[in-house]
C-alpha positions as CSV (number, residue, x, y, z in Angstrom):
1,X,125.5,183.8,-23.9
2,X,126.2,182.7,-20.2
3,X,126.0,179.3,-19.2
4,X,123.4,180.1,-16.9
5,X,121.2,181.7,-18.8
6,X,121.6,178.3,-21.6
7,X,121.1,176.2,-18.3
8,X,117.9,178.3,-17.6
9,X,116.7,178.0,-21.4
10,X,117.4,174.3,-21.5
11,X,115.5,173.6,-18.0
12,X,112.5,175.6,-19.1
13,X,112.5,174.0,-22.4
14,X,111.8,170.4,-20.4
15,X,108.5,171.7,-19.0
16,X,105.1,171.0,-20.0
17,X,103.1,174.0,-20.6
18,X,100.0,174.1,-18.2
19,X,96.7,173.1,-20.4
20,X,95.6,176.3,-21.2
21,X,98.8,177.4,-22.9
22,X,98.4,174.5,-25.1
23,X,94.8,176.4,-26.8
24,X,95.1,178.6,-29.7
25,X,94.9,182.6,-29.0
26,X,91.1,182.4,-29.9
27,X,90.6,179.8,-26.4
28,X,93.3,181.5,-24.6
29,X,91.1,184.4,-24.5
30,X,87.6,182.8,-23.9
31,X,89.1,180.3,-20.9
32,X,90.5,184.1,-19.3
33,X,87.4,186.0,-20.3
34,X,85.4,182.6,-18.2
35,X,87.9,183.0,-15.5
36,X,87.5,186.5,-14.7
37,X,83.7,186.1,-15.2
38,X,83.9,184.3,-12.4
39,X,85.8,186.2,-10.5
40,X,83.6,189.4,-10.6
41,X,80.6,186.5,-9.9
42,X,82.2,185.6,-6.8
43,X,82.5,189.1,-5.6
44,X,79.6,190.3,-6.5
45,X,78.0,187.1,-4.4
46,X,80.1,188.2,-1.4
47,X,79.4,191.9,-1.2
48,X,75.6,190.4,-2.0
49,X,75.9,188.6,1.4
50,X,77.9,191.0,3.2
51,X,74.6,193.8,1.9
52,X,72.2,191.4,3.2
53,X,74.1,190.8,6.4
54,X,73.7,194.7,7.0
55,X,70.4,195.1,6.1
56,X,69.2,192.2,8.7
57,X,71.7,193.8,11.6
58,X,69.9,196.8,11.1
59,X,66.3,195.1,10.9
60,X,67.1,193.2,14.3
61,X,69.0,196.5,16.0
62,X,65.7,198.3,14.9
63,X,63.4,199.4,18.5
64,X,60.1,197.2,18.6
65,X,58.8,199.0,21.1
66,X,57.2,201.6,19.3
67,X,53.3,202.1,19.9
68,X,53.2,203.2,16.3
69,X,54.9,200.6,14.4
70,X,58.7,200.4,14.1
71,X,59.3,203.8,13.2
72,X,57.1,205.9,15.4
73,X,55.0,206.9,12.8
74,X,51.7,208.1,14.4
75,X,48.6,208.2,11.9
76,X,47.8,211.5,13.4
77,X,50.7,213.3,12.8
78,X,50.1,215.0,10.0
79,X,47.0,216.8,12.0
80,X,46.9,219.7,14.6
81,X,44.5,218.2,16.4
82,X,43.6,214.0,16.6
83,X,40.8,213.2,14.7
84,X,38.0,211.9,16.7
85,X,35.5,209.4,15.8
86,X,32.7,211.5,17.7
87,X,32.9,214.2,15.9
88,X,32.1,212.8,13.0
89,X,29.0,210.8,13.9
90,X,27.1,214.3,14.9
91,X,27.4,215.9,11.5
């Protein structure tokens, strides 16, 4: 063996392990499984915000001018004619 690679074994040796090497296996999986709940929480709660960010852009870009509503929709579209109120008080 090299005396660099023994150097190398015997400096890495010294170290503490970090905390959550110290666990059993059993831990050591539940404190990654927690970890990498979190992660997917905190991306889901940012592509949450970044949805909602959209969906208001789009709400404020929307025309308000419309006589109809915001979309245009007439009530009498769906008719040939416009239904009027007169005609409907002789019958």
């Amino acid at each position: 063996m090299s005396p660099w690679l023994m150097a190398l074994l015997l400096w890495q040796a010294d170290k503490p392990k970090p905390g959550w090497l110290k666990l059993d296996r059993q831990h050591q999986a539940a404190t990654l499984a927690a970890f990498v709940g979190l992660v997917l929480l905190g991306i889901g709660m940012i592509l949450l915000v970044w949805l909602g960010g959209r969906i208001t852009r789009r709400y404020i870009q929307s025309p308000t001018h419309l006589p109809f509503g915001r979309h245009g929709d007439n009530p009498d579209d769906w008719a040939e004619k416009a239904i009027k109120q007169d005609h409907l008080d002789d019958e």
